[in-house]
N, C-alpha and C positions, 0 to 999 in steps of 0.2 A: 364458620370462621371466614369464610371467604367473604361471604355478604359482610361482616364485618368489616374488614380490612378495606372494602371496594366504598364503604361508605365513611370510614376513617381520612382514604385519601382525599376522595372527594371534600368531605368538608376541611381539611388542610390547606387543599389547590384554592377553595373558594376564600376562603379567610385570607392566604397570601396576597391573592388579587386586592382583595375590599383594603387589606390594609396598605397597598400600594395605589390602590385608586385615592384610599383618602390622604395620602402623601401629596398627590398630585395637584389634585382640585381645587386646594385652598391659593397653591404655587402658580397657579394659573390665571386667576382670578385679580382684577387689576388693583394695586395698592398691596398692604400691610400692617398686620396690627401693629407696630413701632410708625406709621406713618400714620394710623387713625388715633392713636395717642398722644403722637407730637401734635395733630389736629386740635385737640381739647385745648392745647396751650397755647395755640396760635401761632405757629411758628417758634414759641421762646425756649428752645431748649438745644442744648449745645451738642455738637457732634457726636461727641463721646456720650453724651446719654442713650441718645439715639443708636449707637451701637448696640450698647450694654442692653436696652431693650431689643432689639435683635436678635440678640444672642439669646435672653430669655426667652425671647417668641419662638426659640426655633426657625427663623428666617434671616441666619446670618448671610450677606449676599462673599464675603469673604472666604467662606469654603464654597466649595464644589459641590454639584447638585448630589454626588453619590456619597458624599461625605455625609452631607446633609440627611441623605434615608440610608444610610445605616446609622447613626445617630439618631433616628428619629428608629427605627427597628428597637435597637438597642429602650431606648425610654420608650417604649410600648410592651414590651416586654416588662420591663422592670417597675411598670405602673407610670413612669415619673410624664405627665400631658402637657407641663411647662407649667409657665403663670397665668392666668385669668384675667384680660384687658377688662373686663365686664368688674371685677370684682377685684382691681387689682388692689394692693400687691398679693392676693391670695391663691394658693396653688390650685390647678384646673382639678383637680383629684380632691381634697379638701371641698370644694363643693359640691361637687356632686354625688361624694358620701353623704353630704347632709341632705338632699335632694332625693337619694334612690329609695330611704324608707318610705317617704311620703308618696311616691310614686305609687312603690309597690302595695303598699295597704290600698290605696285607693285604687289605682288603675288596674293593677291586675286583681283583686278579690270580686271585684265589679264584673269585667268580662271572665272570670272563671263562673262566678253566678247567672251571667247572662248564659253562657254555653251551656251549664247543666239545665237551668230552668227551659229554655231554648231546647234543649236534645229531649226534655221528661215530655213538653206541651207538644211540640212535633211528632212525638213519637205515638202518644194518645191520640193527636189526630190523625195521623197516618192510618194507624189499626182501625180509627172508626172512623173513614171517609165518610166524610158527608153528614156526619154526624151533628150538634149541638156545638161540640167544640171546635172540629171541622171548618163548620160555618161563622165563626165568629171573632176567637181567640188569633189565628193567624191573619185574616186580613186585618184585624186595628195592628199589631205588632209588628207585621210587615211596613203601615202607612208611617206609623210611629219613629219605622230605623230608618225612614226617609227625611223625616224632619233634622235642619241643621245643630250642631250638637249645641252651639251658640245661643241659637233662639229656643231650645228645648232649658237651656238652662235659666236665661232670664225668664220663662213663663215659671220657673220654680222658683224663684228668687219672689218675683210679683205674689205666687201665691202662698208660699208657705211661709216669705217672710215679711213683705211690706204689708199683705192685709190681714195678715194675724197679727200684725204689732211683733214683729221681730220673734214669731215661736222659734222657729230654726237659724241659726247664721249662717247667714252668706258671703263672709270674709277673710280670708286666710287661713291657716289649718287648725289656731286655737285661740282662746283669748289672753288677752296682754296679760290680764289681771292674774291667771292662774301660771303657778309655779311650776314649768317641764318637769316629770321626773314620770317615775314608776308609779303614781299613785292614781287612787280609783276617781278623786278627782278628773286630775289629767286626763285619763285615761276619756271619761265621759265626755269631758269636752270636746276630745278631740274626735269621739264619733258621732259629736253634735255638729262637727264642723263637716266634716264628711258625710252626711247621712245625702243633701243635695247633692253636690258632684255626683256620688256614685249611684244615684237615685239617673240623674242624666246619662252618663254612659249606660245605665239598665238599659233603660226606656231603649233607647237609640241605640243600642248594639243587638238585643235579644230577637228584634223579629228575625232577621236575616239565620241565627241558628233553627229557627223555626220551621221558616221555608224549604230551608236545606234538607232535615230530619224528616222532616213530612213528604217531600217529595223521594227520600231515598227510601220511606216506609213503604211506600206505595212499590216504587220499586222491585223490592226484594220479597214483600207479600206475593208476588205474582211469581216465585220461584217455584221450583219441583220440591226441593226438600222442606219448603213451607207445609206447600199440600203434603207431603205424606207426613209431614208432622201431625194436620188433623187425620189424617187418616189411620194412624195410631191411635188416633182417641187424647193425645195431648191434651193439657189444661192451656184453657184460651191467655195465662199469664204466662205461662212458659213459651208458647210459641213466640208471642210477643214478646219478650225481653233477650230469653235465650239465644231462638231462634233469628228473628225478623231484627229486632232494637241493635241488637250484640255485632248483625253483618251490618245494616244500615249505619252505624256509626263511623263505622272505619273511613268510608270518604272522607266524615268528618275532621278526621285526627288533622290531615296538615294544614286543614285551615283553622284549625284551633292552636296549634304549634306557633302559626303564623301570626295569630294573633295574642299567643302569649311571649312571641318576641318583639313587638311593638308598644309591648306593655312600657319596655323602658322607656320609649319617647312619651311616655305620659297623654294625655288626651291635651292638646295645647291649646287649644280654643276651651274646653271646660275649667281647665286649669286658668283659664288666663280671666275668664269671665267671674269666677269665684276666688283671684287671686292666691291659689291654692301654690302652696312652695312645691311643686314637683319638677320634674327633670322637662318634661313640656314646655312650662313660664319660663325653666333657666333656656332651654333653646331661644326660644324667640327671644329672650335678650339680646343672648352670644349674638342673631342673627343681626339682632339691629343697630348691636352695636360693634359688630365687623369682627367678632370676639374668634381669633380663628382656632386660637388651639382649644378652646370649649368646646367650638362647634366639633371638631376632629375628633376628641375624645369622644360627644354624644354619640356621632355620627358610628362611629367604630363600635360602642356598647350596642348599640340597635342593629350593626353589622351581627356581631358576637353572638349577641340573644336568640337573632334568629336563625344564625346557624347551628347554635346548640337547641334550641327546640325544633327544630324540624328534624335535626337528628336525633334525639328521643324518639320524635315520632314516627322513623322509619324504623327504630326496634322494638318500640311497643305494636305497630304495623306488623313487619315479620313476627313478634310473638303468637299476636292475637290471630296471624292470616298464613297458614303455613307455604299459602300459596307465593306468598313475596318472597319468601328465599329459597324457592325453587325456580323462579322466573332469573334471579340473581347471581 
């Protein structure tokens, strides 16, 4: 309970902070979305407008700055992000529900694939250093997660779709032509649409779980209760999974935590190269187009996520390690 409690506050103190910092930043930052709006217009628009957008912005300069973040406390709490300069008149919350499945299918099923396949390949080469796999399988997957995510995606674009005659698309997440809904159609399409994107984040995410898993095998093979596991006479699967895979993992957990909370920000350069609708493409909009309560709201989801995944992963940690909540 106590561990509990000590990792409750903490993620409460950090979350205050982040949603106080991201109060501040936007406030700080020269101009305003009512002044990059009246911008489009050229000047033409009357005082009172410019208020009233203001006031929707969340950047009335007529209250007071503490008026202003409890009012902004208060609609962050209650979901309400304001309006959307990028998309206006529509609500910053209203888009980016349409944005998070897209995300989520793609960005995060990708690096959850990438981790598992990444933790199964590491882990086989770690038990047989030196081995066939060893030797081969980790250095290309290591050179692979060094290439940029950008140019790993136009060389799929080049080859799976411009010199097959268009096999696979590489355009947005479905075709015009097919009707959204529940159906197996749809459905198809839309993992025809996604098959590149998350083929790209594979590639260029999985070596790094590789290296990690294979160097933490190595590791933990070289422990005492390894050895007396063969020295029991152990089956060579069980040492390795039970044994060696099961301890070697655990480093792993907070950088998988941490990479399953940046899942919300989307992969923005693969997203943006396959024009895929995810929460990625809306950022670099918000970004470009000065969009400040989008950005806040994104900003804050990717604050959220990762402080709710790293705290899973310090209680699947203490589960798995009884060692952690005795240190705590």
């Amino acid at each position: 309970m106590r561990f509990l409690m000590h990792r409750l506050g903490f993620f409460a103190l950090t979350l205050w902070a982040a949603i106080t910092v991201n109060f501040f930043i936007p406030r700080l930052m020269p101009g305003d979305p009512a002044s990059a709006m009246m911008a489009r217009f050229h000047g033409r628009v009357n005082p009172a407008a410019i208020h009233a957008m203001e006031i929707a912005f969340g950047v009335d300069d007529q209250q007071s700055l503490w008026s202003q973040y409890v009012g902004y406390l208060h609609n962050t709490v209650t979901g309400n992000f304001g309006t959307s300069l990028t998309y206006f008149p529509l609500s910053v919350s209203s888009q980016i529900a349409q944005a998070v499945p897209w995300t989520l299918g793609l960005v995060g099923v990708a690096t959850v694939l990438a981790f598992l396949g990444g933790t199964l390949i590491g882990t086989i080469s770690g038990w047989r250093r030196g081995g066939t796999v060893d030797s081969i399988v980790p250095p290309v997957f290591v050179v692979t997660s060094a290439l940029p995510y950008f140019w790993v995606g136009m060389m799929m674009i080049l080859v799976f779709s411009v010199w097959t005659n268009g096999a696979l698309p590489n355009d947005g997440a479905y075709s015009l032509d097919v009707v959204p809904g529940f159906t197996m159609p749809f459905i198809t399409d839309v993992l025809r649409h996604a098959l590149l994107p998350a083929m790209t984040v594979l590639i260029t995410s999985i070596g790094g779980w590789i290296l990690t898993m294979r160097n933490n095998m190595v590791t933990v093979l070289a422990e005492d209760y390894v050895r007396m596991g063969r020295a029991k006479g152990l089956s060579s699967r069980k040492i390795m999974y039970q044994y060696a895979a099961r301890n070697a993992l655990l480093p792993n957990l907070a950088g998988f935590a941490m990479s399953l909370g940046f899942v919300v920000a989307g992969a923005i350069l693969v997203e943006y190269v396959f024009n895929y609708p995810g929460l990625g493409y809306m950022l670099l909009n918000a970004v470009n187009n000065l969009d400040y309560p989008l950005m806040q709201a994104l900003f804050l989801m990717i604050t959220v996520a990762v402080l709710v995944a790293v705290l899973i992963c310090d209680f699947l940690t203490a589960w798995l390690d009884p060692r952690a909540r005795s240190a705590s």
